[in-house]
TIVEX-180859 format. One record per residue (C-alpha): z, y, x. Coordinates in pm, 1 decimal, padded with zeros to 6 digits, always signed. Each point is the difference from the previous one (the first is absolute). Layout:
BEGIN
[rec [Z; Y; X]];
...
This chain:
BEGIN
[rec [-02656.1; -10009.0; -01637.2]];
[rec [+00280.1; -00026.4; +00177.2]];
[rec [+00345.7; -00145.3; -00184.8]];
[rec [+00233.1; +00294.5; -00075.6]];
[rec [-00190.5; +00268.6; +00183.9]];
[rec [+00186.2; -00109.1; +00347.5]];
[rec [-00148.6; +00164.9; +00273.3]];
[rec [-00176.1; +00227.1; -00226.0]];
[rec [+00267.6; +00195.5; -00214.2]];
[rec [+00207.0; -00043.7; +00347.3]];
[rec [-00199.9; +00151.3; +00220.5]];
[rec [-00092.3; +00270.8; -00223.9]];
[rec [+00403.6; +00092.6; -00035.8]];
[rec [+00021.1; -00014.5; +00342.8]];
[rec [-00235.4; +00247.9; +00000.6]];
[rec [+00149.0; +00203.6; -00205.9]];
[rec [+00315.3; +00014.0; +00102.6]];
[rec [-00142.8; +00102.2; +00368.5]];
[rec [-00216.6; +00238.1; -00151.8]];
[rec [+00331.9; +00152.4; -00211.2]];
[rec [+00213.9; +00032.6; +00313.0]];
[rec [+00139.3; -00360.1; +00138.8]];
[rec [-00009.6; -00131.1; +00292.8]];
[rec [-00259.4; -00343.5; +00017.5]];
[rec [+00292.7; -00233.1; +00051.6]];
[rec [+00228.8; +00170.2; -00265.4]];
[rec [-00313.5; -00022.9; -00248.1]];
[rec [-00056.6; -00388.7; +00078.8]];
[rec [+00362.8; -00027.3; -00051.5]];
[rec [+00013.6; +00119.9; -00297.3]];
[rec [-00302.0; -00156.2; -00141.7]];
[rec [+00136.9; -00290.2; +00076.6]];
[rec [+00326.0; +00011.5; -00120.9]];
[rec [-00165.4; +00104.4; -00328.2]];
[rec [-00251.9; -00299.3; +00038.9]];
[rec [+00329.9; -00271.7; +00048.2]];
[rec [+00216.3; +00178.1; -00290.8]];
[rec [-00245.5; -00020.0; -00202.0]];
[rec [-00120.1; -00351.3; +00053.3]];
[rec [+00364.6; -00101.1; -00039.3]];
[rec [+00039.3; +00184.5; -00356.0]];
[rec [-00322.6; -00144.9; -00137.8]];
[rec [+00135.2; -00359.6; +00082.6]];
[rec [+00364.2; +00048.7; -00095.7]];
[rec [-00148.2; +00110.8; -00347.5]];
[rec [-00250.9; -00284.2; -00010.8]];
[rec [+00293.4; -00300.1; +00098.3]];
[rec [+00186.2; +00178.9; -00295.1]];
[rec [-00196.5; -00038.3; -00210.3]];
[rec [-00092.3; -00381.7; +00086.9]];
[rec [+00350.1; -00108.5; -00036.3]];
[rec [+00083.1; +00208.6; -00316.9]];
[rec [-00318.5; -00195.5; -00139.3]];
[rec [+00112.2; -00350.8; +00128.7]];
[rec [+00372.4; +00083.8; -00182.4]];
[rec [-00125.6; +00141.4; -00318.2]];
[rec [-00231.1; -00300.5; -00036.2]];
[rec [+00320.9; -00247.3; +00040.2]];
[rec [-00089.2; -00147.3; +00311.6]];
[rec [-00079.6; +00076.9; +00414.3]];
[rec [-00281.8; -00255.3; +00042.8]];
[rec [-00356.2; +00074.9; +00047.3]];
[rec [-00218.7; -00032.2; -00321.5]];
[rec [-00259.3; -00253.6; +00093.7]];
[rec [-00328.5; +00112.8; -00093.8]];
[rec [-00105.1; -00183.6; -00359.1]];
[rec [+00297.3; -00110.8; -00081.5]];
């Protein structure tokens, strides 16, 4: 398994993209690009989330586990 499908899913795009009329260094850059914007979007959402359930709890420190 690997995490996320990188390398897989990756290559296979750039594949595809060469296969659908890009140039190889237009279809890594794009993969790429798509690779970092999403990366960035999943972690915005997920330190969003974080804080909005440290605030609506009352407080920003760590829970400690068991108590």
């Amino acid at each position: 398994m690997i995490p996320g499908g990188i390398g897989v899913v990756d290559g296979a795009l750039i594949v595809a993209f060469v296969a659908g009329g890009l140039g190889t260094d237009e279809a890594t850059a794009a993969v790429m690009l798509y690779r970092l914007i999403s990366f960035a979007l999943i972690g915005a959402i997920g330190w969003a989330v974080l804080f909005a359930a440290r605030y609506a709890r009352g407080t920003t420190a760590p829970r400690r586990p068991g108590g």
